[in-house]
C-alpha positions in Angstrom: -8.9 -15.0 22.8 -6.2 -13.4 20.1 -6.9 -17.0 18.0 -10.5 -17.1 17.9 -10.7 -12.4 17.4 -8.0 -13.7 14.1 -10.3 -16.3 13.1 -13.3 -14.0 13.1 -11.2 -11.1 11.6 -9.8 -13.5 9.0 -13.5 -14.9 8.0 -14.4 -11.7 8.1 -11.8 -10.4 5.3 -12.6 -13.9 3.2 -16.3 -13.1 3.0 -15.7 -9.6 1.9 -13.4 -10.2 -0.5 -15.6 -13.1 -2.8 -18.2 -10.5 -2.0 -16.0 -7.5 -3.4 -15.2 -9.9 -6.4 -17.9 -10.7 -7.3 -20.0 -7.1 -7.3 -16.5 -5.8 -8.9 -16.6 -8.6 -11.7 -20.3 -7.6 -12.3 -20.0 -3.8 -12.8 -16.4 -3.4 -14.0 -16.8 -4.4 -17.4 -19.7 -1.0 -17.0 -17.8 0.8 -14.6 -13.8 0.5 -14.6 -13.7 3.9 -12.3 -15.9 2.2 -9.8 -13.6 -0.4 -9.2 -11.2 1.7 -7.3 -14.0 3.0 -5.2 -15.1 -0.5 -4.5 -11.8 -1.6 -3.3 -11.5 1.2 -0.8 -14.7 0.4 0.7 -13.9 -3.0 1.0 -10.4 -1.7 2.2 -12.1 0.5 4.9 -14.4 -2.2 5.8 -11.7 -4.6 6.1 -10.1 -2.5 8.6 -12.8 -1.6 10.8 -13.1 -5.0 11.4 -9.8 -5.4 12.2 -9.8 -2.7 14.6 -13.9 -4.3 16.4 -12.3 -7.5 16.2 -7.9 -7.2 16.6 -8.1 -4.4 18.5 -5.5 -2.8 15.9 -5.2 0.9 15.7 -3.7 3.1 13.1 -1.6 6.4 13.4 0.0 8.1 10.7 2.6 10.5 11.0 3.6 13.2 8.0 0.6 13.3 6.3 1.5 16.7 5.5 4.4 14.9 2.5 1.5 14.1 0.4 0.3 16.3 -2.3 -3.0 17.5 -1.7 -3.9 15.9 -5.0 -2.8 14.6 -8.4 -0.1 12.5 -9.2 2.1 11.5 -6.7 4.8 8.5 -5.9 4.5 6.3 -2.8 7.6 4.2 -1.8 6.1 1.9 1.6 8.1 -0.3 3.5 5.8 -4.0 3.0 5.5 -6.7 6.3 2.2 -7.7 5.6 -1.1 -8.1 3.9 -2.5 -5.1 5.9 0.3 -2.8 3.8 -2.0 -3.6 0.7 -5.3 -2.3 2.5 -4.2 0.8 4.1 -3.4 3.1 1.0 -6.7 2.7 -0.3 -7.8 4.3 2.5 -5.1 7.4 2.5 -5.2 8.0 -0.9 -8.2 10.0 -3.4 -7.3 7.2 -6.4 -4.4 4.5 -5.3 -2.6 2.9 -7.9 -1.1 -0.1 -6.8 2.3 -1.8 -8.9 1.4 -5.4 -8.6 3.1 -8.9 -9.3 1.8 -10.3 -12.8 0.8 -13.5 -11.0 -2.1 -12.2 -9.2 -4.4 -12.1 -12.8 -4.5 -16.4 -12.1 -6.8 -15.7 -8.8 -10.4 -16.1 -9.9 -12.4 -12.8 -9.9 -9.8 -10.5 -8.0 -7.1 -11.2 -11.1 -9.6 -9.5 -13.6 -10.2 -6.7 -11.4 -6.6 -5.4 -10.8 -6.3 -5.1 -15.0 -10.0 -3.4 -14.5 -8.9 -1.1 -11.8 -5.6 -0.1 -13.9 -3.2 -1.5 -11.5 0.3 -1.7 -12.3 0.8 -5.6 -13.2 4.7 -5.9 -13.2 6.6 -9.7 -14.3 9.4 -9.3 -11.7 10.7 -12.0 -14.1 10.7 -9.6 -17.3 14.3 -8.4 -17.1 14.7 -5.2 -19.6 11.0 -5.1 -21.1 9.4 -5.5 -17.6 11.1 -1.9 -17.0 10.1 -0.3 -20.0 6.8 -1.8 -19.1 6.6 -0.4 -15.8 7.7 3.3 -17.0 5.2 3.4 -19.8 2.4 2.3 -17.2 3.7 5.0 -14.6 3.4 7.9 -17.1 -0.1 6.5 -18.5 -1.4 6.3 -14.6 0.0 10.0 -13.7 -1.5 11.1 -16.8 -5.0 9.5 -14.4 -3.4 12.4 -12.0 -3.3 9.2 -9.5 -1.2 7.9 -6.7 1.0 5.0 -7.3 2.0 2.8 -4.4 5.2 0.6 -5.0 6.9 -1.7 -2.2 10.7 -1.2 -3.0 11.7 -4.2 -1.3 9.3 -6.4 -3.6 8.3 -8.4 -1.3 6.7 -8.9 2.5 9.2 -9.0 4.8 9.6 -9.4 8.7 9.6 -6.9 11.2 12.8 -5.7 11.9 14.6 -7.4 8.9 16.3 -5.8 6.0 15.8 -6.4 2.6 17.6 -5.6 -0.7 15.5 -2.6 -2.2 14.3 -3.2 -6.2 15.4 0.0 -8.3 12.4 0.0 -10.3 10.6 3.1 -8.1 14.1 4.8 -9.3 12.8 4.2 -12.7 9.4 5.2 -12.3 10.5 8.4 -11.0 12.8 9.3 -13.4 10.3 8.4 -16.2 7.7 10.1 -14.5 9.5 13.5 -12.9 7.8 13.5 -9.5 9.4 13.0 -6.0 9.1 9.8 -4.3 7.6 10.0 -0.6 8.8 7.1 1.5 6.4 5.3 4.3 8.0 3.3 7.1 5.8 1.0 9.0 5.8 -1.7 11.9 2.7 -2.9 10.7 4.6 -6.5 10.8 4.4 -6.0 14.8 1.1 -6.4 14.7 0.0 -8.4 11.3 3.0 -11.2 10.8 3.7 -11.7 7.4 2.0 -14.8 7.2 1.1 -14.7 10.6 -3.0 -15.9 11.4 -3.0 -14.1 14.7 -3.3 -10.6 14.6 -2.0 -8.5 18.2 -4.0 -6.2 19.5 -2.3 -2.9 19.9 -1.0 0.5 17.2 0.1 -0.2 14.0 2.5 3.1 13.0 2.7 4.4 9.6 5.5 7.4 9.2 5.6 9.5 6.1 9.0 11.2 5.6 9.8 14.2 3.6 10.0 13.2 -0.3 12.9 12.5 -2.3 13.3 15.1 -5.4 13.7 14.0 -8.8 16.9 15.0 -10.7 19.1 12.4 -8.4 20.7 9.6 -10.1 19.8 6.0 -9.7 22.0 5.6 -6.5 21.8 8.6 -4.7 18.1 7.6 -5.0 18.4 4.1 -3.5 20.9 5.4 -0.6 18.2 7.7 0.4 15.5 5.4 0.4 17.7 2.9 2.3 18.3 5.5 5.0 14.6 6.7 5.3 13.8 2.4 5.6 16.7 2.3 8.1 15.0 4.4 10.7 12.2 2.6 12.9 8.2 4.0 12.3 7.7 6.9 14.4 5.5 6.0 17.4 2.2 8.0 18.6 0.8 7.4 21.7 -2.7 7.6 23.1 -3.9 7.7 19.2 -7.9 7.6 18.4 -9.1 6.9 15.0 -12.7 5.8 13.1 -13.6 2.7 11.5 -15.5 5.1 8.9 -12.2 6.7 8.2 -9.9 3.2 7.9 -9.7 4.4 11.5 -6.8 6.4 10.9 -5.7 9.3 12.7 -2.8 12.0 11.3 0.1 13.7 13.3 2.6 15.9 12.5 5.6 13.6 11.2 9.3 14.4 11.8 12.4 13.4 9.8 
């Protein structure tokens, strides 16, 4: 039953997305702003099917870190695809940092530049940096929320990963505090898994870290807030029309 609810769940995401693409590619060039509002409803739509279909659950913990608005800098721990759907749905304006390679996929490449993503070439050394300060000022100039996964890369539930310093950069370019995420979303969503468990994916907000710090002090505290497993809810209820996503009080 968990093979054939993934392979309806995983259609399901396929179809929407060439449908996304394809509205996106005909109003962006019109409507850049709309892009962002397209991609949470597909985001939202996305995971109420996961929830119909998976039976996958969301709680989020420390929803209270997050500025009530404006510009703000989210550092999430990344084990899977679902990682890249859920902020659309907790933020007013997400602004993803994405890998340079995704402009080759037909349609959806065009509409991260649209959408003003963050297109970072991990390969890019010294100017990739300067790059990704100048785009984080120009996108909290937007007054929107930038989403970067420190560790670079998906990686497996329960396994550690060397964290990139570029979110140090960002936030020392930028001035605002970074609020870390932790997650066992990889519990539930492999990271290139096709079955998808039913069951509560956590997501834990922790108190931010303040700028002023330098570059290590940063990393170490990022480290230690990755180091700690998500914080688990139980008997959590959320709504498809809401990402199904429900909010508790989070705790350091």
């Amino acid at each position: 039953m968990v093979v054939l609810r993934s392979a309806l769940f995983n259609l399901c995401f396929v179809v929407l997305t060439a449908l996304g693409s394809l509205i996106g590619t005909v109003i962006g060039p019109f409507a850049p702003r709309r892009i962002v509002a397209l991609a949470r409803l597909w985001a939202r739509l996305n995971l109420g099917a996961l929830r119909l279909l998976c039976g996958i659950r969301v709680t989020v913990s420390g929803r209270e870190h997050l500025p009530p608005g404006g510009a703000a800098l989210i550092a999430p721990q990344h084990q899977s695809a679902f990682d890249t759907l859920v902020w659309l749905t907790l933020l007013p304006d997400c602004c993803y940092v994405l890998k340079r390679e995704l402009l080759r996929v037909p349609l959806f490449g065009r509409l991260t530049r649209i959408g003003g993503m963050i297109l970072l070439d991990r390969s890019g050394g010294a100017a990739a940096l300067r790059h990704l300060r100048r785009e984080t000022l120009r996108a909290m100039s937007e007054g929107r929320q930038i989403v970067i996964f420190p560790e670079g890369t998906r990686v497996e539930f329960g396994t550690r990963a060397r964290l990139h310093p570029g979110v140090a950069a960002m936030q020392a370019a930028s001035g605002l505090p970074i609020i870390p995420a932790r997650t066992d979303s990889g519990r539930r969503w492999g990271r290139r898994a096709f079955r998808k468990l039913p069951g509560t994916i956590h997501i834990d907000l922790v108190p931010p870290i303040p700028a002023g710090l330098d570059r290590a002090t940063v990393m170490a505290r990022l480290e230690s807030a990755f180091s700690r497993p998500a914080e688990g809810v139980e008997n959590s209820v959320g709504t498809a029309a809401s990402g199904f996503v429900s909010d508790r009080k989070g705790r350091e």
